[in-house]
Each structure stands twice: as C-alpha cells, then as structure tokens.
Backbone as CSV, one residue per row, in Angstrom:
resi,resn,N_x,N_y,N_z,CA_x,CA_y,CA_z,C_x,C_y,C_z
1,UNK,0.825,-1.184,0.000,0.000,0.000,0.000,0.861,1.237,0.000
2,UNK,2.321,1.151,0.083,2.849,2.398,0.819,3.813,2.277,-0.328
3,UNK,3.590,1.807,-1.700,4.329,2.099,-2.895,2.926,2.177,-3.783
4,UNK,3.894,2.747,-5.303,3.133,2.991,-6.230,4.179,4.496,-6.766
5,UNK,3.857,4.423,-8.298,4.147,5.287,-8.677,3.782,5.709,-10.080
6,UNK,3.887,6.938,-11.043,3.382,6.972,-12.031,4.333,7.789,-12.772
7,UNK,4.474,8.922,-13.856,5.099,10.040,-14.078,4.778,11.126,-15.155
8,UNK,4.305,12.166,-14.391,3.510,12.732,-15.404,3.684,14.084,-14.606
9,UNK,3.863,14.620,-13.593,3.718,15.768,-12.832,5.131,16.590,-12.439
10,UNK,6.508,15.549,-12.793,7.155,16.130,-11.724,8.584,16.662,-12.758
11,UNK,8.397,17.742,-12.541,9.891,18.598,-13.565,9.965,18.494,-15.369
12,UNK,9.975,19.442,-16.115,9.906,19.079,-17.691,11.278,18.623,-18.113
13,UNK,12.617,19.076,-17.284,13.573,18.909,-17.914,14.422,17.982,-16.886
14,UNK,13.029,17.163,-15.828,13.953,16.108,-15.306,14.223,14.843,-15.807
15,UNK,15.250,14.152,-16.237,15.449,13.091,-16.709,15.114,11.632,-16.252
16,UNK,14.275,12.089,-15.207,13.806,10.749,-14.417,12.014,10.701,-14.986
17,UNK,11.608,11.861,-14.512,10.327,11.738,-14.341,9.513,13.130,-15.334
18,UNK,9.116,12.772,-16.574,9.094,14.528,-17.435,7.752,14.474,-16.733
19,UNK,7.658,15.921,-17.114,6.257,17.078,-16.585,6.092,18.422,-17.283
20,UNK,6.356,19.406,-16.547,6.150,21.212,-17.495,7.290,21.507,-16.716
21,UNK,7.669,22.842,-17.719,8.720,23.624,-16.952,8.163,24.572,-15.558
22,UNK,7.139,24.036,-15.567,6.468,25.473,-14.531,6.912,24.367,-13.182
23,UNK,6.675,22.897,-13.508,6.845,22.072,-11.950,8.477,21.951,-11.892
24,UNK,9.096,21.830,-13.454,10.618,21.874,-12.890,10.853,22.667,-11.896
25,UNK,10.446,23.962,-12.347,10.746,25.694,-11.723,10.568,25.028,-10.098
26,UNK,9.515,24.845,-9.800,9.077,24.512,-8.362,9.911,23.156,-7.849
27,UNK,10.282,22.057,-8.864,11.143,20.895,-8.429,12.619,21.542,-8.024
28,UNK,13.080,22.404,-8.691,14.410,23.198,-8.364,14.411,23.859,-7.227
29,UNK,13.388,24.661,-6.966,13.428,25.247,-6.064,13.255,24.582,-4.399
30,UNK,12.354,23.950,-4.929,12.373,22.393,-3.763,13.897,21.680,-3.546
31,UNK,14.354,21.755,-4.367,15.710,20.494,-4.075,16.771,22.030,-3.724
32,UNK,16.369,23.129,-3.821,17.694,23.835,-2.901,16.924,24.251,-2.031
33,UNK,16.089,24.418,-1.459,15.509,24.383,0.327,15.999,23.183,0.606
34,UNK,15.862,22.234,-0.120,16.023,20.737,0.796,17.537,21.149,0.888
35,UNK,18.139,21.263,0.461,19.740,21.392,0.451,20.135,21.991,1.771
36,UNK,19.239,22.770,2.351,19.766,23.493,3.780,19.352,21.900,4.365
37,UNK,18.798,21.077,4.662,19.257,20.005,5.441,18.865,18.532,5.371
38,UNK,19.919,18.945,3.977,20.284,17.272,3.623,21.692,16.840,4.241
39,UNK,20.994,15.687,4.011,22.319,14.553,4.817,23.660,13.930,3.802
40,UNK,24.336,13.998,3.607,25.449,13.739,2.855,25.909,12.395,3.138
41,UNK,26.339,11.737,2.178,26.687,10.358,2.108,27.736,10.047,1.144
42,UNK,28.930,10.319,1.280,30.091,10.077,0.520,30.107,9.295,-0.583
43,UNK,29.289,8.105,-0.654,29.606,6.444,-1.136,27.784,6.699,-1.773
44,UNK,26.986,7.465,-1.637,25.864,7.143,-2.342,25.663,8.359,-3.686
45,UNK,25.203,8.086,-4.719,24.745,8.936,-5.187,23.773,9.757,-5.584
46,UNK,22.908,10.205,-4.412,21.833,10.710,-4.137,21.757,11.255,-2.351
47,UNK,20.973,12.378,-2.251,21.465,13.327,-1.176,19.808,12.722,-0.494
48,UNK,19.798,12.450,1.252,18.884,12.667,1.986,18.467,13.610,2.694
49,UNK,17.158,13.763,2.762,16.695,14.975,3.425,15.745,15.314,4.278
50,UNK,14.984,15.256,5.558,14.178,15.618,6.602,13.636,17.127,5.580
51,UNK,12.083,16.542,5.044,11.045,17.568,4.757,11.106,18.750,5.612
52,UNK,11.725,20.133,5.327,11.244,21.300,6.356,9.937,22.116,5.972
53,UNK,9.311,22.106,4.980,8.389,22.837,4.595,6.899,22.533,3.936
54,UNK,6.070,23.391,4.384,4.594,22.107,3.517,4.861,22.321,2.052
55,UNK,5.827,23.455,1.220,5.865,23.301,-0.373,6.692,22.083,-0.659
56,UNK,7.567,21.816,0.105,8.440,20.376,-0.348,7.638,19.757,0.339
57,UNK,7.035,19.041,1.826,5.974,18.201,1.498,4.789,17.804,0.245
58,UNK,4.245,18.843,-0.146,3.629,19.037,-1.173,3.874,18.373,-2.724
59,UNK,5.723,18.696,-3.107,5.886,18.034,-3.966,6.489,16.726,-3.493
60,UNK,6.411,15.924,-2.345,6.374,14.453,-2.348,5.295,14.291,-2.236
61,UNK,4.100,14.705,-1.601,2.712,14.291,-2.184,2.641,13.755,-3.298
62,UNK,2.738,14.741,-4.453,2.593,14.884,-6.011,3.332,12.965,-6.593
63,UNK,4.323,12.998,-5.542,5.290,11.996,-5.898,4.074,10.543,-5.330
64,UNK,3.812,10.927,-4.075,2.906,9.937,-3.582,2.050,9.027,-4.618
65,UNK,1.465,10.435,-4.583,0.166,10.197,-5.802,0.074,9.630,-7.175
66,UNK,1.173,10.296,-7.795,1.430,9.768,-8.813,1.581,8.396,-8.842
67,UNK,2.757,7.837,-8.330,2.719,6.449,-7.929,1.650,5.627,-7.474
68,UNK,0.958,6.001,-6.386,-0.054,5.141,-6.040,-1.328,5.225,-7.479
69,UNK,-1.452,6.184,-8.196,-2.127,6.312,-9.399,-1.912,4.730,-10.265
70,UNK,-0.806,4.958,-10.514,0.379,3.644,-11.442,-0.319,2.567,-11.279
71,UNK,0.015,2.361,-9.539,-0.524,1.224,-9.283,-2.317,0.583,-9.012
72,UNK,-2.874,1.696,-9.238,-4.626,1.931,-9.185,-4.962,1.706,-8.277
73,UNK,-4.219,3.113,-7.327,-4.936,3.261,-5.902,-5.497,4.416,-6.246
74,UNK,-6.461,4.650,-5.439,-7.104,5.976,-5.266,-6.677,6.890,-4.041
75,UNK,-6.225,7.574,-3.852,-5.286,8.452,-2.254,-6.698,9.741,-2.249
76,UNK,-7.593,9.173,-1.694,-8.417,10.477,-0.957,-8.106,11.264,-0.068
77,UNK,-8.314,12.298,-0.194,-8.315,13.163,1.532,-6.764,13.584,1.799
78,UNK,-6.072,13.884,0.686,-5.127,13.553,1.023,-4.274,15.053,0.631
79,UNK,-3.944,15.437,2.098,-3.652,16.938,2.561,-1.961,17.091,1.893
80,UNK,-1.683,18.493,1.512,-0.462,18.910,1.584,0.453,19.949,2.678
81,UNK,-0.315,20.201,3.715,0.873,20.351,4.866,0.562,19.440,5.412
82,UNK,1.423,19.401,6.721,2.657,17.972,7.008,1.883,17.861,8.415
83,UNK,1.143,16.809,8.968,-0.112,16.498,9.994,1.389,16.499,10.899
84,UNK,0.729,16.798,12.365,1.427,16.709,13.193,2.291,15.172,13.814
85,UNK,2.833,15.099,14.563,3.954,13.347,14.927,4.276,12.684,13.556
86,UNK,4.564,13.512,12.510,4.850,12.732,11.576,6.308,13.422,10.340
87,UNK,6.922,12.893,10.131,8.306,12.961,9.717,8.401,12.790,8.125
88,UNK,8.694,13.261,7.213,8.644,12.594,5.946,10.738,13.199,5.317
89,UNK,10.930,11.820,5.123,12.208,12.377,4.759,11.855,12.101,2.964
90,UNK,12.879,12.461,2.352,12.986,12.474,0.910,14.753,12.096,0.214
91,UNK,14.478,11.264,-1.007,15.605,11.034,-1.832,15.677,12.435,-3.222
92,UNK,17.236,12.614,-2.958,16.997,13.713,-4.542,18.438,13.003,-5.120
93,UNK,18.013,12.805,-6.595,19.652,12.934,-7.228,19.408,13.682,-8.480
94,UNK,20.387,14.921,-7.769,20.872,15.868,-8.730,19.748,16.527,-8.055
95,UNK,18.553,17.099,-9.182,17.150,17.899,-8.546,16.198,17.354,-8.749
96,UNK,16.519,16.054,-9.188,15.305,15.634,-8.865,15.077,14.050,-7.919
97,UNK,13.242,14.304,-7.099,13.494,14.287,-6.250,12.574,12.351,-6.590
98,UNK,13.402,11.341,-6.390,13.157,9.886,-6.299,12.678,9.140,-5.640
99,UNK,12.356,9.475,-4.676,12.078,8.730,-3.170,11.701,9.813,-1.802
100,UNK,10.493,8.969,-1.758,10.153,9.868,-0.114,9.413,8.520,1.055
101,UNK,9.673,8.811,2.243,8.871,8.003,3.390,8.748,8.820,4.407
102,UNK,7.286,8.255,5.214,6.847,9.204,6.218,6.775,8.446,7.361
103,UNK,7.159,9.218,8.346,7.185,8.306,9.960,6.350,8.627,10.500
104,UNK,5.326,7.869,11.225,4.141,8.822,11.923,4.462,8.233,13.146
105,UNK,4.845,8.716,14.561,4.843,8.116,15.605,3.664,7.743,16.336
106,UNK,3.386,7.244,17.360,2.499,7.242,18.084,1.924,8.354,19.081
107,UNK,0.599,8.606,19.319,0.368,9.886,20.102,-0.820,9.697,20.131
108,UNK,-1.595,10.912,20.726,-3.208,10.440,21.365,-4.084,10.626,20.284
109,UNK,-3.254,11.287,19.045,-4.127,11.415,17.259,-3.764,9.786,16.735
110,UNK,-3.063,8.627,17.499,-3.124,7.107,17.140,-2.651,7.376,15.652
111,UNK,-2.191,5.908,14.951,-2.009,5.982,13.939,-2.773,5.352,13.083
112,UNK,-2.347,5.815,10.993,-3.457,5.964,10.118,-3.841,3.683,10.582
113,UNK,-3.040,3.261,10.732,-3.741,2.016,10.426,-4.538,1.457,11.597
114,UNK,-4.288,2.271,12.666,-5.663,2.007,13.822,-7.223,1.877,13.377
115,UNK,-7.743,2.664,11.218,-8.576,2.827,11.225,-9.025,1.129,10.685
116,UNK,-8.070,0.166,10.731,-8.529,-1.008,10.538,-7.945,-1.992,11.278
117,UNK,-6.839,-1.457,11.968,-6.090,-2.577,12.739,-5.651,-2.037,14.184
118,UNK,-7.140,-1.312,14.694,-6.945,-0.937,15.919,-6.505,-2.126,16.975
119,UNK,-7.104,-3.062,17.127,-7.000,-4.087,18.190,-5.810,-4.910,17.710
120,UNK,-5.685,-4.663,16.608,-4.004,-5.318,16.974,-2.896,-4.587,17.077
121,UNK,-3.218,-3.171,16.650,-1.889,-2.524,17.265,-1.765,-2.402,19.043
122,UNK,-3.034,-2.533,19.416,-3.323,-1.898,20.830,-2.774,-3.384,21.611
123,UNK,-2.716,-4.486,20.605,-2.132,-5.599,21.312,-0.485,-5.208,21.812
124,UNK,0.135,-4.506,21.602,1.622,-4.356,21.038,1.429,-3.005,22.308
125,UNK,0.578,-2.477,22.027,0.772,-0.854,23.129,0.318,-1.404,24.230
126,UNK,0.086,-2.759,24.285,0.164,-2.969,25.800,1.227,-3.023,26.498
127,UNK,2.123,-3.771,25.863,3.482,-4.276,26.283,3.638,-3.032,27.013
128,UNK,4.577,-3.675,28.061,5.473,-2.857,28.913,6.262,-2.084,28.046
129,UNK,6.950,-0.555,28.652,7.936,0.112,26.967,7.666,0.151,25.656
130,UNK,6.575,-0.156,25.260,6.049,0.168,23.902,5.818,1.449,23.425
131,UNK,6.958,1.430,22.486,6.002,2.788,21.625,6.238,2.880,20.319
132,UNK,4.794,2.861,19.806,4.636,2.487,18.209,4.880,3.274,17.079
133,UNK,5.121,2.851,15.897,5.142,4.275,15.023,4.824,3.209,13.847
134,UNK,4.307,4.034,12.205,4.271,3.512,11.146,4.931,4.116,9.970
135,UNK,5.222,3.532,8.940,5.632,3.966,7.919,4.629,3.922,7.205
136,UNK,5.069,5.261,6.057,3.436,5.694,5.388,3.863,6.409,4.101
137,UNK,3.176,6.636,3.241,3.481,7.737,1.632,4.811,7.137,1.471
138,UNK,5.095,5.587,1.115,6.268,5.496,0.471,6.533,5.518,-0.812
139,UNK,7.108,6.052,-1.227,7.008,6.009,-3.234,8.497,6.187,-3.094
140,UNK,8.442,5.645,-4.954,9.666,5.445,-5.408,9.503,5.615,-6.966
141,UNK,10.738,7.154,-7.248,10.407,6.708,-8.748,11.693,5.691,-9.405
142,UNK,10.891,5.415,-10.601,12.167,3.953,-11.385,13.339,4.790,-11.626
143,UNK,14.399,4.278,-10.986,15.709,4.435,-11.256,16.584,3.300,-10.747
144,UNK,18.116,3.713,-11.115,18.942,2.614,-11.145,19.294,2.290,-9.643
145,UNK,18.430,3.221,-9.009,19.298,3.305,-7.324,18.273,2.997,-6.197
146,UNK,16.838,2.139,-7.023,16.234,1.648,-6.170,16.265,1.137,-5.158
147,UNK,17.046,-0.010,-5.107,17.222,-1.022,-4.109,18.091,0.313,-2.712
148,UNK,19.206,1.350,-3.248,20.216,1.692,-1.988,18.721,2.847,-1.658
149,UNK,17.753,3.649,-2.786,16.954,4.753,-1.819,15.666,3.885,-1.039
150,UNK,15.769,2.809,-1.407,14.615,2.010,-0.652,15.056,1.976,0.947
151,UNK,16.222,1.519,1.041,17.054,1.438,2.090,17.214,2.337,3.087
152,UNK,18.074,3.453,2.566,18.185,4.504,3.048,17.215,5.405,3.611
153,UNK,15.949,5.679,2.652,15.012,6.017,3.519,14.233,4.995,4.681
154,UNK,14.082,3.927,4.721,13.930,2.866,5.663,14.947,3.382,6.869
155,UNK,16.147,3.726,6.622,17.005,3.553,7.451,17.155,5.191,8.073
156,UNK,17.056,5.710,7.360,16.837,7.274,8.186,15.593,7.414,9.011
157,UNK,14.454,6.871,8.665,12.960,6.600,9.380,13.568,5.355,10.874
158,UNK,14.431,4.514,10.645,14.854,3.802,11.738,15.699,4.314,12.971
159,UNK,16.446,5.830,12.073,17.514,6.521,12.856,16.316,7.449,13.847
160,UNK,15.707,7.926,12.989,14.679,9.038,14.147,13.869,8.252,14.676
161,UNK,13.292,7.173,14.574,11.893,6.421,15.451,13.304,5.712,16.558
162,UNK,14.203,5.276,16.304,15.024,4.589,17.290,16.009,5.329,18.491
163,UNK,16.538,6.147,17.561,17.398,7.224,18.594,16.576,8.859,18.897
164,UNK,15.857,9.020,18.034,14.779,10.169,18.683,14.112,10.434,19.395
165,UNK,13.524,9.201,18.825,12.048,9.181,19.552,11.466,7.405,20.375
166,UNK,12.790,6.858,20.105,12.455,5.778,21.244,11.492,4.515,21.224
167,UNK,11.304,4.715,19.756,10.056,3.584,19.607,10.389,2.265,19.522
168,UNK,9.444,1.234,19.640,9.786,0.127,19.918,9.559,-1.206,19.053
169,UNK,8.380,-0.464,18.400,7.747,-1.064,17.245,7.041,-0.428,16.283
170,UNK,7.336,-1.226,14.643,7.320,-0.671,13.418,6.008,-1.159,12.757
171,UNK,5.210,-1.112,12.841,4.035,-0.973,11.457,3.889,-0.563,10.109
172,UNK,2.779,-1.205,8.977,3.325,-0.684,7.819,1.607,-1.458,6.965
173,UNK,1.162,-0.420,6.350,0.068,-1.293,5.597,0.520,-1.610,4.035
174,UNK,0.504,-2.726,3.571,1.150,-2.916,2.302,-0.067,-3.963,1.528
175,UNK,-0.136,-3.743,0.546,-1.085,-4.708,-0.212,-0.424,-5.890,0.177
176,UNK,-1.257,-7.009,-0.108,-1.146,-8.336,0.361,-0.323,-8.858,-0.675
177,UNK,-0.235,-8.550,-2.071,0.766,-8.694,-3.125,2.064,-8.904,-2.499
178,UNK,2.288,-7.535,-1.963,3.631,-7.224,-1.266,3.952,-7.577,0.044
179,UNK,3.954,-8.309,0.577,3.713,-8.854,2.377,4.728,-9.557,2.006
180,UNK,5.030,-10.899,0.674,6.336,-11.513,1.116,7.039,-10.464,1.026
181,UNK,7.252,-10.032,-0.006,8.706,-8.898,-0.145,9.105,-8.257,1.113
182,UNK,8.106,-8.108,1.889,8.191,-7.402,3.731,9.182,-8.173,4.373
183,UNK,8.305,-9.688,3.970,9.164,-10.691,5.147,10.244,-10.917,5.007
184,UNK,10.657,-11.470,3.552,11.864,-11.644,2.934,12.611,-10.526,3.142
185,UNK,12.647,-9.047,2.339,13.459,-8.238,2.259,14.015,-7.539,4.108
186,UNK,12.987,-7.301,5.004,13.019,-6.656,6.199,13.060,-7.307,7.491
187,UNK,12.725,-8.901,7.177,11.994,-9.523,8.403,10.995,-8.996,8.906
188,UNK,9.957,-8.444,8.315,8.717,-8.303,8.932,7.668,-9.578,8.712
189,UNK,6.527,-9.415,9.981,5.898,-10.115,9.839,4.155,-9.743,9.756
190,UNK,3.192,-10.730,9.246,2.323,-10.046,8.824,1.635,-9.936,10.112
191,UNK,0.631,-9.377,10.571,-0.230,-9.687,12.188,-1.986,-8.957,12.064
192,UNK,-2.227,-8.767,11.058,-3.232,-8.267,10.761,-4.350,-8.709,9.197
193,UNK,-4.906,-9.479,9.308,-6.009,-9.711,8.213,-5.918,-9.036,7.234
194,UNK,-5.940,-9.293,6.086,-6.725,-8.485,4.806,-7.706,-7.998,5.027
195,UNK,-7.845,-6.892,4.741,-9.041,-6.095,4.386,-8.911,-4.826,3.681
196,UNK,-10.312,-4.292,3.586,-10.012,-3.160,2.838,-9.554,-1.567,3.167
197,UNK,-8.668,-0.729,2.392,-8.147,0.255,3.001,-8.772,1.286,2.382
198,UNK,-9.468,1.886,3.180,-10.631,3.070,2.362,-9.661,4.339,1.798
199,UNK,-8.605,4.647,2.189,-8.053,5.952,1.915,-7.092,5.288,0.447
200,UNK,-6.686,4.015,0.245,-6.336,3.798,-1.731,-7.588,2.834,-2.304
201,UNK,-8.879,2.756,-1.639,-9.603,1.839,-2.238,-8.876,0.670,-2.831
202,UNK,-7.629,0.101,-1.812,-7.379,-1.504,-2.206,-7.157,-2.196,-1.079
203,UNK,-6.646,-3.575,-0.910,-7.060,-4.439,0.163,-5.268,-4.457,0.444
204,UNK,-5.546,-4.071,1.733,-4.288,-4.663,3.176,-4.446,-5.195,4.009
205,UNK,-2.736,-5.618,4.143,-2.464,-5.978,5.615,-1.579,-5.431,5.853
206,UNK,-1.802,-6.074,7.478,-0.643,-5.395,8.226,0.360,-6.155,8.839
207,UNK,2.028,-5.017,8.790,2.935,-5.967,8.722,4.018,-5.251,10.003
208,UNK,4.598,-6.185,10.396,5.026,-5.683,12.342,6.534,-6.138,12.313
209,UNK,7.066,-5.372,12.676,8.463,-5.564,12.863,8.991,-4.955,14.206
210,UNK,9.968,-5.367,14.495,10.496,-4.900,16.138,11.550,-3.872,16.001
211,UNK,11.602,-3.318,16.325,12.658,-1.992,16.290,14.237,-3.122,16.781
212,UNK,13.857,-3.671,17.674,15.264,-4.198,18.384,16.007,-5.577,17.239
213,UNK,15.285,-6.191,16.669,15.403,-7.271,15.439,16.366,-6.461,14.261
214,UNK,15.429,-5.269,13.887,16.197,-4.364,12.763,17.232,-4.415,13.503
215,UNK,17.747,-3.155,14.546,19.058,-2.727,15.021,19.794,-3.704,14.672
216,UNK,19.518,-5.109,14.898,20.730,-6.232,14.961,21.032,-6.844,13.415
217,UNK,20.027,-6.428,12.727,20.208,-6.663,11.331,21.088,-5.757,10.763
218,UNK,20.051,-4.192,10.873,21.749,-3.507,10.465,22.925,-3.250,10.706
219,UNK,23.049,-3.602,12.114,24.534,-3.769,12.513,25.274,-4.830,12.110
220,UNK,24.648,-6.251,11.694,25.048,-7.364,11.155,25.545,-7.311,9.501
221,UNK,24.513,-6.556,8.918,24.879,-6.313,7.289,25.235,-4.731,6.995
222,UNK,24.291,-3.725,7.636,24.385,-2.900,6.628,26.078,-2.465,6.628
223,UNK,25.751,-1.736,4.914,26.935,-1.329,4.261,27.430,-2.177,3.774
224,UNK,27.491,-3.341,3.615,27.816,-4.821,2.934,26.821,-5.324,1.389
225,UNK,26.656,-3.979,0.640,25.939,-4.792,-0.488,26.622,-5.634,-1.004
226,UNK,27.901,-5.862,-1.183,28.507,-6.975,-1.530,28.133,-8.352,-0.704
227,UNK,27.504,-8.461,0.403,27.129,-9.259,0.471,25.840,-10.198,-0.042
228,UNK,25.904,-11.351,0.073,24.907,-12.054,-1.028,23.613,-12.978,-0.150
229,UNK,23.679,-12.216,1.279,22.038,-12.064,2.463,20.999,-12.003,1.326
230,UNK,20.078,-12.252,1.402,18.585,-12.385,0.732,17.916,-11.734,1.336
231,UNK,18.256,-10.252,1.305,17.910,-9.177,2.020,18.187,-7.849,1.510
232,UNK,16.822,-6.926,1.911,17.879,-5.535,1.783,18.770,-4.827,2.752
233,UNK,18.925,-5.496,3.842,19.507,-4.897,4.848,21.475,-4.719,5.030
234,UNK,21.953,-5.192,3.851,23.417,-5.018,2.956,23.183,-3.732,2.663
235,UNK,22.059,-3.072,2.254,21.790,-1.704,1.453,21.922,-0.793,2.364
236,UNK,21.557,-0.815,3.430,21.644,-0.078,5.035,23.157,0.554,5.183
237,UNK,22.873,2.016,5.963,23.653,2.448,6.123,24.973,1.538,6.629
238,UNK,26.439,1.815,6.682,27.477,1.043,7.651,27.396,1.709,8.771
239,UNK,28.214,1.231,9.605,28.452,1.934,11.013,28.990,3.557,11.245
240,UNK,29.451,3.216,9.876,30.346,4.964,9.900,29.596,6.169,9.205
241,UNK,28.394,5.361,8.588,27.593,6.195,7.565,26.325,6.120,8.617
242,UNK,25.867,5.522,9.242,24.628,6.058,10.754,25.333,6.762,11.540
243,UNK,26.702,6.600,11.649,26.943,7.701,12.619,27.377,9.414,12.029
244,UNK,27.727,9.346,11.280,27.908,10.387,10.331,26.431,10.923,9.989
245,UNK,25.650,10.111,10.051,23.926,10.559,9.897,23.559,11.222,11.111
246,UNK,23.955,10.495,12.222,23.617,10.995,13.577,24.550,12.282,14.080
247,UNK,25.585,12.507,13.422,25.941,13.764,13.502,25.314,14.653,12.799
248,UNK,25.050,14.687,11.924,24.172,15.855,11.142,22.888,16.073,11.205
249,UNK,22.094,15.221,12.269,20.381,15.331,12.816,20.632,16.229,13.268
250,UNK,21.651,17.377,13.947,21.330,18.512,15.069,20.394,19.673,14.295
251,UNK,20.236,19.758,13.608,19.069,20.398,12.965,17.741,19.787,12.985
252,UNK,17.451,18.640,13.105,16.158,17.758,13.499,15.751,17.703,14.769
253,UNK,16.416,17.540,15.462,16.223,17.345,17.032,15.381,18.779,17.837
C-alpha cells in the first residue's frame, strides 16, 4: 500500500520523471531548500533529506500520488501540509526528487492504520515500553538506485523512530501482493487480516516488525551490499555512515 508510482507531474527537464517547466521551476526550487538540510553520504549517489516545509511536502505528495495512481490506488483526503507526529524524509539525485517516506509516531491522534487494525496494534501498546510508530506515503520513482533509496530512507525513518524518539515497534500497511517482499526483504511479519483500506480503495495488511530485530540486522549487514544475504539490509547504512547521519540530525532534534 505504501508504494506505487506513475510520471507525469514532476519537472519538464527532469530526466527521471518529465512534466512542465512550470513544476521543474518549483522541483528546483524544492531540491535547494532541501539542500539546507540534507544529509550527505560520501559512497551514495543521491542526497537525503528531513522535509522542512509544507511546499516540499507538497511536492512528495505529487510523488505519492502519482505512484499510487500507477498502481490503481485511489489516495483520498489527502492533505499537503505535514499532519502533526509525523516525519517525511525524501531522496533527490541531482534535482530531482526519487524517493520519499513518512514516519508517523504514536500519540493520542493514534495511527493511520488504527482505522482497521486498531486491536491489533493496541495488542503491542500494551506491552510494557512500547512505543509504536508507522511507515506511510512510500514512493519510489524507477531508477537505477532503487534497491540503496529504498534502504536509506527505511534507514533514516529507523535513525529518528530509534534514537529520537524511542520507539519500539514498526508498522506498515502494504497490499497483500507485497507482504512476502516485507518478510523476505526486512523480516517483517504479517499480524493483521486483509481487508479493505478506504483511503487507496485496495485491500491490506498489516505488517510488524520490532525496532530491536532491525538494530541487529543492520549492525550485522548494513553497508555490505557486496554481500549475497537475501535481504535488503546489505543496502543499510554502515556503522560509519549512521553515525555520520547521527551527527548531522542537530538540525532535526
């Protein structure tokens, strides 16, 4: 549910994704605001970035949408400033912008998949030390650097829900299509029924992962795409590239 993509809206003279020169104008101008605080990554070629504004929220919307279009979802209701407990970082290479994911933590506004999988998230917020968050508006446009911005944004959403903000457990609504790719690629697991998701008019589930499982995964692989794990978690930052991330959050915090 939290992919999809299409291309028709975003920059005329971007080489990823054509559109008009009027959205380039606005895609440019978006990718140098983002530039005051993007994250730098020596070894990747593409810059990360913590959304500061509802006009660059706005054009990962556009990105949202489009994608979930592709895939014949329908995205109702679906606002361009940035709802409160919720985080959306973004991929750009060069100016234009490839990849976005949104973190919504937990709080007394609950999260979007409580509107079908209340009683099983509330299974999990019982636990002693629990605190939940989901991933949400993931898109991706086609390029050669899928597999490392899939990652990376996964892994910047893992840096703030883990060292920020303390959470304990990961949620995620994904069409039922996509549930192995969860298990296989992330170790997630599914914990919630099919059914239907009124905000893309298509059918999910829901898929649960432990904050403490990841940590030990990416400390085990990431930065190792050379390794040949049946996983994306090789794609994950290394030790020297999360901490180099965690130096440059002082503008997030």
């Amino acid at each position: 549910m939290r992919d999809g993509l299409s291309s028709t809206r975003l920059a005329g003279r971007n080489p990823i994704l054509p559109g008009t020169p009027s959205q380039d104008f606005h895609q440019r101008q978006a990718w140098r605001r983002a530039e005051r605080t993007r994250i730098k990554l020596a070894d990747r070629a593409f810059r990360l970035c913590h959304i500061a504004d509802d006009s660059e929220f706005a054009l990962t919307t556009d990105l949202v949408q489009q994608r979930y279009a592709w895939r014949g979802y329908q995205l109702e209701n679906e606002v361009s400033r940035r709802p409160t407990h919720q985080l959306t970082f973004a991929a750009y290479h060069e100016e234009s912008l490839i990849g976005t994911l949104t973190l919504r933590t937990d709080s007394d506004e609950g999260l979007l998949a409580d509107e079908l999988y209340r009683n099983d998230i509330d299974r999990y917020r019982g636990h002693r030390g629990a605190h939940c968050c989901e991933l949400t508006r993931f898109a991706l446009a086609p390029t050669r650097y899928s597999k490392e911005v899939f990652a990376s944004l996964f892994h910047l959403a893992f840096i703030f829900g883990r060292k920020i903000h303390q959470v304990s457990d990961v949620f995620i609504e994904v069409n039922p299509r996509h549930s192995g790719f969860y298990q296989r690629m992330l170790g997630l697991s599914q914990v919630g029924a099919e059914r239907t998701c009124k905000r893309v008019e298509a059918p999910a589930v829901l898929m649960h992962g432990e904050l403490a499982y990841i940590e030990e995964q990416i400390r085990e692989y990431g930065g190792c795409a050379y390794n040949r794990a049946k996983s994306l978690y090789p794609y994950f930052f290394s030790e020297q590239e999360t901490q180099s991330v965690i130096e440059q959050l002082h503008w997030a915090q």
